[in-house]
C-alpha positions as CSV (number, residue, x, y, z in Angstrom):
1,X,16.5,-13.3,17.9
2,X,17.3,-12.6,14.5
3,X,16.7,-15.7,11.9
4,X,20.5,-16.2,9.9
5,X,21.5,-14.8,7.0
6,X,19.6,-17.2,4.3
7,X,20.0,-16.4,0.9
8,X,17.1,-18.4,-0.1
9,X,14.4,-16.0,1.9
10,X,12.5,-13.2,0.3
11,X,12.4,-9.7,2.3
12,X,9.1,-8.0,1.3
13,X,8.7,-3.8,3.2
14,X,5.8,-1.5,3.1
15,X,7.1,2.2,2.4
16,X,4.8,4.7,4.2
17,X,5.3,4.1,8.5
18,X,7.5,1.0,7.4
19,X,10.8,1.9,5.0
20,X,10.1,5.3,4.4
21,X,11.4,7.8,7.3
22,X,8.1,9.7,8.8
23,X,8.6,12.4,6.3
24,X,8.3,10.2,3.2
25,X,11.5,9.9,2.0
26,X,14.2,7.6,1.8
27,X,17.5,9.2,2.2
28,X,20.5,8.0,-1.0
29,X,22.6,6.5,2.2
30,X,19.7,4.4,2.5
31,X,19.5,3.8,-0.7
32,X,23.4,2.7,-1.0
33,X,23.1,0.8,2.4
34,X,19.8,-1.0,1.0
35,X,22.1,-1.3,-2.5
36,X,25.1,-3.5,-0.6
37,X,22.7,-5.7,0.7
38,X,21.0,-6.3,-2.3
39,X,24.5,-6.6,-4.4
40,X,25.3,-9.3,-1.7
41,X,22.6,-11.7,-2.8
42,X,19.7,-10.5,-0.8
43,X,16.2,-11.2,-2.5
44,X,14.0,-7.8,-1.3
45,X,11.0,-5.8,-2.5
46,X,8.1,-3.8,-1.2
47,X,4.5,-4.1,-0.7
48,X,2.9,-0.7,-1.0
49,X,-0.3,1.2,-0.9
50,X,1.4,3.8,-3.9
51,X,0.9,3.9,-7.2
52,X,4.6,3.1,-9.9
53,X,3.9,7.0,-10.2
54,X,4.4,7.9,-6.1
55,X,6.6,5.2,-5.4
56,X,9.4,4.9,-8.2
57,X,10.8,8.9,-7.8
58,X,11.0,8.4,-3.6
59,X,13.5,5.1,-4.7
60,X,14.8,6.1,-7.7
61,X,18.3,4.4,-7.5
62,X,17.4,1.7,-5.6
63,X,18.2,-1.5,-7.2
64,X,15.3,-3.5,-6.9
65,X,15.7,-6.4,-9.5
66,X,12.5,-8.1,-8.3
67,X,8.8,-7.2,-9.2
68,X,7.3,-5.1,-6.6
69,X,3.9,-5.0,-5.5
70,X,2.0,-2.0,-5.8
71,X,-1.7,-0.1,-4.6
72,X,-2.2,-2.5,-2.1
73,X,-1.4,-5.7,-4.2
74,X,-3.8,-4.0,-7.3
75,X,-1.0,-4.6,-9.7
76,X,2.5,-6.3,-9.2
77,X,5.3,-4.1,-12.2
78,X,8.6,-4.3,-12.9
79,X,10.2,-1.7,-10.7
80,X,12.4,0.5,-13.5
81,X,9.7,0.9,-16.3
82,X,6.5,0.2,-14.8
83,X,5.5,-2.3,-17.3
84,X,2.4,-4.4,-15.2
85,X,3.2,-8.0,-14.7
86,X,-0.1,-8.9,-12.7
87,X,-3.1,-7.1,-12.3
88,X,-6.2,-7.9,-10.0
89,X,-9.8,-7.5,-11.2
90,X,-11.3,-3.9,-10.9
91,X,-14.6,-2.9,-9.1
92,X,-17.5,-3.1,-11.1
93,X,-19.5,0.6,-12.1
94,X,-22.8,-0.8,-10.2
95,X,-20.8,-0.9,-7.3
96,X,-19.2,2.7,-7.8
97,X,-22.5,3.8,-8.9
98,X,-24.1,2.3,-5.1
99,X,-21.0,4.2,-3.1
100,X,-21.3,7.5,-4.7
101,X,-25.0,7.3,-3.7
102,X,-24.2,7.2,-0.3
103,X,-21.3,9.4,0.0
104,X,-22.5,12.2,-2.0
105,X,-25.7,13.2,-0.6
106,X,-23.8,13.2,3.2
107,X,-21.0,15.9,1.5
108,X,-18.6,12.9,1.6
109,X,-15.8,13.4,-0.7
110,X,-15.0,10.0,-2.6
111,X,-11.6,9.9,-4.7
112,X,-11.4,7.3,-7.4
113,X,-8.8,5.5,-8.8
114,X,-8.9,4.3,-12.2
115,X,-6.2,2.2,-14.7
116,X,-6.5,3.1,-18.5
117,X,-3.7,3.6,-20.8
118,X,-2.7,6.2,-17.8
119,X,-3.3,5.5,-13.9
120,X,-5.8,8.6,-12.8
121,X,-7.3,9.9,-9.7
122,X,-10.6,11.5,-9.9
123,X,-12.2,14.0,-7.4
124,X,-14.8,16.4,-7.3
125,X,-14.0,18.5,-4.0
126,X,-11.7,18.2,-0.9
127,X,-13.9,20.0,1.8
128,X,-12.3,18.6,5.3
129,X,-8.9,19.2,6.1
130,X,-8.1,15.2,6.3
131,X,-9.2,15.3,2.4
132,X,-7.5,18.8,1.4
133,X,-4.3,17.2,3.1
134,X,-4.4,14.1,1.0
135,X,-5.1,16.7,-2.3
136,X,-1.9,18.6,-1.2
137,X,0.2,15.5,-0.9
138,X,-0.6,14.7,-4.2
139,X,0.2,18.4,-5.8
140,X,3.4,16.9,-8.2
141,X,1.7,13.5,-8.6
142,X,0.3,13.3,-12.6
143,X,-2.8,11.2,-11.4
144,X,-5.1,13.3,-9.8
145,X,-7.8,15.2,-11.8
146,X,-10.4,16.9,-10.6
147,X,-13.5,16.9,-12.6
148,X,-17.2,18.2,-12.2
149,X,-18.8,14.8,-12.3
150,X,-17.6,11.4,-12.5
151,X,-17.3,10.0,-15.8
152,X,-15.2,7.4,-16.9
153,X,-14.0,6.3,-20.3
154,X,-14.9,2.5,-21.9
155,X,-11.1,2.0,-21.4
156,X,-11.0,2.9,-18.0
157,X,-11.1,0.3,-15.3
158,X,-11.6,1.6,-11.5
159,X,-9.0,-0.1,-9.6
160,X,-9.6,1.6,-6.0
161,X,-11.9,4.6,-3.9
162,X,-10.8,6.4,-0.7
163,X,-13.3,8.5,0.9
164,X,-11.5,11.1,3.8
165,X,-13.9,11.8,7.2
166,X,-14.6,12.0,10.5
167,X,-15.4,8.3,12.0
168,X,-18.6,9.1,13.1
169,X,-19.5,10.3,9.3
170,X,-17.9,7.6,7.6
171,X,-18.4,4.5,10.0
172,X,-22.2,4.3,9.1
173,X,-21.2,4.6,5.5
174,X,-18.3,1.5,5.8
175,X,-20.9,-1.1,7.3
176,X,-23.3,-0.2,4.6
177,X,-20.9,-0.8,2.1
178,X,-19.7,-4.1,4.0
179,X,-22.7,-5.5,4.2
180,X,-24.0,-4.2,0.5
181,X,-21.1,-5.2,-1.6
182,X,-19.1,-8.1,1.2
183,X,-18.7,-10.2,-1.9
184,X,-17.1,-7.6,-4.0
185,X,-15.2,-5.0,-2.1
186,X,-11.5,-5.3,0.1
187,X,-12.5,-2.3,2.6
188,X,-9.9,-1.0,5.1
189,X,-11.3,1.7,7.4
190,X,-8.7,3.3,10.4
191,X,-7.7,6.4,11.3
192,X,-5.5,8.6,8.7
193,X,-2.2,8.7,10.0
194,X,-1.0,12.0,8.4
195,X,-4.2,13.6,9.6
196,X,-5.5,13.1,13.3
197,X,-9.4,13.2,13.8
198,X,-9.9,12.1,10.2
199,X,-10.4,8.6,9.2
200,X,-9.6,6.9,5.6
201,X,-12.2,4.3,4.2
202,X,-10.8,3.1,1.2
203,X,-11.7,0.0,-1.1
204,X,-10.7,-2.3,-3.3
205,X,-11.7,-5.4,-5.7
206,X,-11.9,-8.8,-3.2
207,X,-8.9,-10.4,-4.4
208,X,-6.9,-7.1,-4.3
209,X,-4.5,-7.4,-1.3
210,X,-0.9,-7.2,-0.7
211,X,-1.2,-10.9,0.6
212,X,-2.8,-12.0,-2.2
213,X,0.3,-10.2,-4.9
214,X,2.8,-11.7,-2.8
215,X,1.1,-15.2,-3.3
216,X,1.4,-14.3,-6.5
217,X,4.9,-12.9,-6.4
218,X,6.3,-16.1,-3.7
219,X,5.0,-18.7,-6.8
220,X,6.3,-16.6,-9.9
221,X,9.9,-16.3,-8.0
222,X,9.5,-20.0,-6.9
223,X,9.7,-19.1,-3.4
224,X,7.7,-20.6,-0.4
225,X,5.8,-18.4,1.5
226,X,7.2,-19.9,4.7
227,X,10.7,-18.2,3.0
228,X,8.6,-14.8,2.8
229,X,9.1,-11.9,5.5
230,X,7.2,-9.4,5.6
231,X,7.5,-5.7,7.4
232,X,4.4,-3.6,8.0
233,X,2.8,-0.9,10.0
234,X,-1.1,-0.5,9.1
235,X,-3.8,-2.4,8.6
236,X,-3.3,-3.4,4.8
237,X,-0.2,-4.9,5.7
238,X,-2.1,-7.7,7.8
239,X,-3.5,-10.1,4.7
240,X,0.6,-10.3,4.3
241,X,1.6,-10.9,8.0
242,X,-1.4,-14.3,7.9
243,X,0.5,-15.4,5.1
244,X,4.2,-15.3,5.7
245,X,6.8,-17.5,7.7
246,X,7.8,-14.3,9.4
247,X,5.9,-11.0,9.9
248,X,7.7,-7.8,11.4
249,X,5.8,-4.9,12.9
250,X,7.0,-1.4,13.4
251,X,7.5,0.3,16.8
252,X,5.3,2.9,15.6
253,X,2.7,-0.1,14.0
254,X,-1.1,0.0,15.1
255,X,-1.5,-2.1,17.6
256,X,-3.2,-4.4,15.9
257,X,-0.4,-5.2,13.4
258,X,1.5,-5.4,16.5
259,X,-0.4,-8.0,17.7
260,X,0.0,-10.5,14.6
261,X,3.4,-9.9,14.6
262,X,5.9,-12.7,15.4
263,X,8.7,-10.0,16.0
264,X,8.1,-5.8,16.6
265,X,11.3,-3.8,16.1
266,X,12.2,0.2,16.3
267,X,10.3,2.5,14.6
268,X,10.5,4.1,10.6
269,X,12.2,6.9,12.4
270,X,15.1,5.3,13.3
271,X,15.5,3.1,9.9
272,X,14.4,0.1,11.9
273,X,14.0,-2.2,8.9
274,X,17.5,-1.2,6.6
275,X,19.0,-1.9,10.3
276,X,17.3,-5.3,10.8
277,X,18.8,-6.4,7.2
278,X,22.0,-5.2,7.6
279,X,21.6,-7.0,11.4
280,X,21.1,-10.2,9.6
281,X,23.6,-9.7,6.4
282,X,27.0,-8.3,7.8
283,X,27.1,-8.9,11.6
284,X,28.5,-12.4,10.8
């Protein structure tokens, strides 16, 4: 049962698995669909795990007036220019420094991000095809940089690391880190979607979540997070599902995100969410 049209609640999608069709994009229909609604008074913004620099040229045209919350609530920007409104705290070199000392003697390929007066992506080698596939997704994206050792400038701050495996190579690697640095590190470990077999462990700072930026976003828009809904797919999506009045899961969500849904619809195939909106805003 769909909850009436209510100008006073805040729509809040993922991209990847959740608004974005399976092959990444979002068609301009869409975006002209996704445009009425908005035009008609609808309050809606997204909750990603890209960067301004991945996510703004997929919805270029889209007229998002509201902040939208970006690398997995890292920073919250202003959707046309990028400017950073909020930003969460970054992950101290001690604790890179401990993480590259495990990865790199087991042949584990760590990518790190970093936010200086440019957003960068650091990586010395992509030697499984789960990390060659992510290096190939990322051939037009300005970020990525790979170097022959890690070495960060005074002005860079590392906002994020991914490291790309097998699960039996990297699980021994995420409880170390989870019981090493539990007080410090946001870790999200599951199987890469894109890339079956492989698994993603990737980290951020503790209070970097997309439920914590839409916290943030719910009080600097003066809306109550009971007002929030949220549509997801993956794991990071779940700190926003415990948080808002209503949490959507894909048909093609993890089970898990399934499971702490209070509603599951069709599937990022079929356009579930832009038909769920426009479900609620003109069949009245």
């Amino acid at each position: 049962m769909h909850p009436i049209m209510d100008k006073n609640l805040l729509y809040i999608s993922d991209l990847d698995g959740t608004l974005l069709r399976p092959d990444s994009s979002f068609p301009d229909d869409y975006k002209k669909r996704l445009n009425r609604l908005i035009e008609m008074g609808m309050r809606f913004t997204i909750a990603t795990a890209r960067n301004y620099d991945s996510a703004h040229p997929i919805l270029k045209g889209l007229n998002l007036r509201l902040p939208v919350i970006l690398f997995n609530g890292v920073y919250m920007a202003d959707f046309d220019t990028g400017r950073i409104l909020e930003h969460t705290s970054s992950i101290e070199n001690k604790v890179i420094q401990s993480m590259l000392e495990m990865a790199l003697p087991l042949g584990i390929d760590p990518f790190i991000y970093t936010l200086g007066k440019k957003h960068r992506l650091y990586y010395l080698n992509a030697t499984n095809p789960g990390s060659k596939a992510y290096v190939k997704s990322l051939e037009n994206d300005g970020r990525l940089c790979q170097v022959n050792r890690f070495n960060f400038q005074e002005s860079e701050k590392v906002s994020g690391f991914l490291l790309i495996d097998t699960p039996d190579r990297l699980q021994p690697l995420y409880h170390s880190l989870k019981e090493k640095h539990f007080d410090h590190l946001n870790l999200y470990f599951a199987e890469d979607v894109s890339s079956k077999g492989y698994y993603w462990l990737q980290a951020f700072h503790q209070d970097a979540s997309k439920g914590n930026m839409v916290k943030a976003l719910s009080v600097k828009l003066g809306v109550p997070l009971e007002q929030v809904v949220v549509f997801g797919d993956y794991l990071n999506d779940l700190d926003m599902f415990r948080i808002a009045g209503r949490s959507i899961a894909m048909g093609n969500a993890l089970p898990q995100v399934k499971e702490s849904a209070n509603e599951i619809i069709g599937s990022n195939a079929q356009g579930a969410v832009l038909q769920y909106l426009e479900s609620i805003w003109l069949d009245k």
